[in-house]
matplotlib code that plots the C-alpha trace (Angstrom):
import matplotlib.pyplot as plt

x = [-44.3, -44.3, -44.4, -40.9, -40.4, -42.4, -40.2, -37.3, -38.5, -39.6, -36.6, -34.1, -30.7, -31.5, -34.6, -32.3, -29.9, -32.5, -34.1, -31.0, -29.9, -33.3, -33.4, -29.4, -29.9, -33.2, -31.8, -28.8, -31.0, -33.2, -30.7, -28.9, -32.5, -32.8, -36.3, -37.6, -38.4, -38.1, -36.3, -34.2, -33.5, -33.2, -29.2, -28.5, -29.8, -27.8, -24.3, -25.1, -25.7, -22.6, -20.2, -21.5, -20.6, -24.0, -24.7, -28.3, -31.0, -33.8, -36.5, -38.6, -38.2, -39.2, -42.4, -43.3, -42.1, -45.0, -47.6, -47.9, -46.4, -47.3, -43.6, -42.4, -44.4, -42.9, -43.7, -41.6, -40.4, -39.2, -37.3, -34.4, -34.7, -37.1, -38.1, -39.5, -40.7, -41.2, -44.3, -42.9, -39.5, -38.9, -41.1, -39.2, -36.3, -37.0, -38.5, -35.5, -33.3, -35.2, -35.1, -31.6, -29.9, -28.7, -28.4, -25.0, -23.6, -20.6, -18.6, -19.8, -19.3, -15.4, -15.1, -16.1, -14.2, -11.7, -11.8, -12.6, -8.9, -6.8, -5.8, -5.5, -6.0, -2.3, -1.1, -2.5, -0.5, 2.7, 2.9, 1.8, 4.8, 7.4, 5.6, 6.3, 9.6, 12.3, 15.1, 13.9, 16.0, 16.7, 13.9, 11.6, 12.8, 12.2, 8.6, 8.5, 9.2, 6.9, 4.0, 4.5, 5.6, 3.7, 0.6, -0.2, -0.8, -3.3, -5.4, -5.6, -7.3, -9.5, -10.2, -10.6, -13.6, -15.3, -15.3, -17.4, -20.1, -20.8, -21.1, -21.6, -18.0, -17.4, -15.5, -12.7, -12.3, -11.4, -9.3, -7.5, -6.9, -5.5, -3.0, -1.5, -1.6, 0.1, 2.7, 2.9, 4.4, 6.7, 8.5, 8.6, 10.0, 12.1, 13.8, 13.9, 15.9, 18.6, 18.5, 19.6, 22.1, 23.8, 24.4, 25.7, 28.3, 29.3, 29.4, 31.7, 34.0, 34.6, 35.4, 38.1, 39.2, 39.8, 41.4, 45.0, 47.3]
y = [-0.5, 2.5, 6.0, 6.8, 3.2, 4.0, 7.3, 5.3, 2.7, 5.4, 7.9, 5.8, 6.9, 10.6, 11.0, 9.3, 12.0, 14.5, 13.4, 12.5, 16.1, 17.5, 15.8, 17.0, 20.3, 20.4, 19.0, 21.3, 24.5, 23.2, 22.4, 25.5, 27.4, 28.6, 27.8, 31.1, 30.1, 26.1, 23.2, 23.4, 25.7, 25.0, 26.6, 24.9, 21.7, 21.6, 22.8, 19.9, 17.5, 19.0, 18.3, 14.6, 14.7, 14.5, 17.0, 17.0, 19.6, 18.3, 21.1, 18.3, 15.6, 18.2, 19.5, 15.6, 15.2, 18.0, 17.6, 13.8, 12.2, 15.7, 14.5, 18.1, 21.8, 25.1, 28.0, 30.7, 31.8, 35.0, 35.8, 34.3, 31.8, 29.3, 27.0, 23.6, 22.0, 18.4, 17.1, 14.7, 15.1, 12.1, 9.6, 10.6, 9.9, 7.1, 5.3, 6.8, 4.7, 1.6, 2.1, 2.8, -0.4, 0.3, 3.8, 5.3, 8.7, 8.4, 9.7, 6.2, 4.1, 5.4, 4.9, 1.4, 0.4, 1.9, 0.0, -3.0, -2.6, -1.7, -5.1, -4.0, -7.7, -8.1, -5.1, -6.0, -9.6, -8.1, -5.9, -8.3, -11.2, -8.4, -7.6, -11.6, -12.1, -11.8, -10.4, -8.5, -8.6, -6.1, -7.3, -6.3, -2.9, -2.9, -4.0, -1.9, 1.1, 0.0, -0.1, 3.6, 5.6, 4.0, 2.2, 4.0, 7.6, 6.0, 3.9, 7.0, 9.1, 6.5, 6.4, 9.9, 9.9, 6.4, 8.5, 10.8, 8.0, 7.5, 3.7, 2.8, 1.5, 0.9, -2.5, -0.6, 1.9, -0.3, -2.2, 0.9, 1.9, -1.6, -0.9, 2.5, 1.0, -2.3, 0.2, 2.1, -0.6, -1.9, 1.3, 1.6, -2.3, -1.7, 1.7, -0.1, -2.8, -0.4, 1.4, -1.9, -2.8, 0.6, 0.2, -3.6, -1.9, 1.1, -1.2, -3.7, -0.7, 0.6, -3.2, -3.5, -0.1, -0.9, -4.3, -4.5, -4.6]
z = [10.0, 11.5, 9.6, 9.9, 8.7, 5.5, 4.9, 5.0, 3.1, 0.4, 0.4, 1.7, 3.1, 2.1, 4.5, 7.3, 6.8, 6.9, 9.9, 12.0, 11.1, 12.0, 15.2, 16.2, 15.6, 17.3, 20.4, 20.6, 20.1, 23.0, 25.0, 24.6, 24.7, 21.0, 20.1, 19.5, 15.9, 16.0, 15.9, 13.0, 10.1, 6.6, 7.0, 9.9, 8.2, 4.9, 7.0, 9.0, 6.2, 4.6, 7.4, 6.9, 3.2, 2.5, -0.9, -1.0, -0.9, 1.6, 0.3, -1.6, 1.1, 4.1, 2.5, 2.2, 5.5, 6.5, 4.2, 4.0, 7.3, 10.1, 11.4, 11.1, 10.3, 9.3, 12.4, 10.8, 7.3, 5.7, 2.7, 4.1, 6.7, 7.5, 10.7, 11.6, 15.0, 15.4, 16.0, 18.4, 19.0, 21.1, 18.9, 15.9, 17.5, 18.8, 15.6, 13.7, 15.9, 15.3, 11.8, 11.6, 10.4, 6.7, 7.3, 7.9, 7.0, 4.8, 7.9, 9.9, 7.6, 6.8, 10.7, 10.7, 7.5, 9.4, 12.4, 10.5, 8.9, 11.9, 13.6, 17.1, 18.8, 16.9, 18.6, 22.0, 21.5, 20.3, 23.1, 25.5, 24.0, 25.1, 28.2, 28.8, 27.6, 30.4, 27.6, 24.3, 21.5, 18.9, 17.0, 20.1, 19.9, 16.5, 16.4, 19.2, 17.6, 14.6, 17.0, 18.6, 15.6, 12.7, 14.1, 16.9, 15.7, 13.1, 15.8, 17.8, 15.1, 14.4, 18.4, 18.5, 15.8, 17.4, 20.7, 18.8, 19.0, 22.6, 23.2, 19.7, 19.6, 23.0, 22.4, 20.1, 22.2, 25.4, 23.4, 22.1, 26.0, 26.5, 24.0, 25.7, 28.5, 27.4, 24.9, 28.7, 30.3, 27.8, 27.4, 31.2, 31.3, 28.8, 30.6, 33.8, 32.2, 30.3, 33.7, 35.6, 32.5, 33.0, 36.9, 36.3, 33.6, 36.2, 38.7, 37.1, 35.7, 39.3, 40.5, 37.4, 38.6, 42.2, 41.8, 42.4, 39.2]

ax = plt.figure().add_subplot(projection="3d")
ax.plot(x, y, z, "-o")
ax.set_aspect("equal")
plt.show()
């Protein structure tokens, strides 16, 4: 068991919070070349943690963090702020994402109820039965119309927030393409075919009108 292992083990879904907050923030500020302090700051942390929904304050946790385990250690404090480097950024990372299994923010684990719930292999067949069927009917149109106005502008929020993920949920979000594109094509179909329906009617007008009485 490695020591980030053991932390989890210990503090449970708390210390992941704290960590994969940690670890964010510290990346960003060394991407973006704010290290003059540290890694992370205790406000940075909590509005992190808070943005997760995650009410907790991770003073307790983060002197264990430093005295027992060396994983982080304080470089600057004043009156009102204080810092933290990593010890190993890219190890505590790295054993954070082995350990991760169990541990979702309350964020994550909405999205994957979410996607759990939303039934898009019904909407990919649906759309692909009208794609197929040589003449829709008004029920076509009608389902139709249920898929773009009603279950579409759901599936695309929750696309929106799994893109947030990177890869994580790579096989929603293809299949969530597959829909607009299949919901693309149908509505394109579907205007050709009124377009065609038209011309026959104009057509057949004119030859009524031209026929001799």
């Amino acid at each position: 068991m490695s020591f980030v292992s053991e932390v989890l083990s210990r503090y449970g879904s708390k210390a992941y919070y704290v960590l994969k907050a940690a670890i964010e923030i510290a990346e960003e500020n060394r991407r973006l070349g704010l290290v003059k302090f540290g890694d992370f700051d205790y406000k940075s942390l909590i509005s992190r943690l808070k943005s997760w929904g995650v009410e907790y304050n991770p003073s307790g946790l983060l002197r264990i963090l430093e005295r027992e385990y060396g994983i982080v250690k304080t470089v600057y404090r004043s009156s009102s702020q204080r810092w933290w480097v990593f010890s190993d950024l890219d190890l505590i990372k790295l054993l954070l994402s082995e350990s991760r299994d169990g541990f979702r923010t309350p964020d994550e684990e909405l999205l994957n109820i979410q996607i759990a719930v939303l039934d898009v292999d019904r909407v990919m067949v649906e759309l692909s039965d009208i794609i197929m069927k040589e003449k829709a009917g008004f029920m076509d149109d009608r389902k139709l119309r249920d898929i773009v106005f009603n279950e579409l502008p759901v599936i695309i929020e929750v696309y929106k927030k799994a893109l947030e993920y990177g890869d994580r949920y790579s096989e929603f979000v293809s299949k969530v393409r597959r829909i607009l594109e299949l919901a693309r094509k149908v509505v394109l179909l579907r205007n050709g075919l009124r377009a065609n329906s038209k011309t026959t009617l104009s057509l057949g007008s004119e030859r009524k009108a031209a026929s001799p009485a």
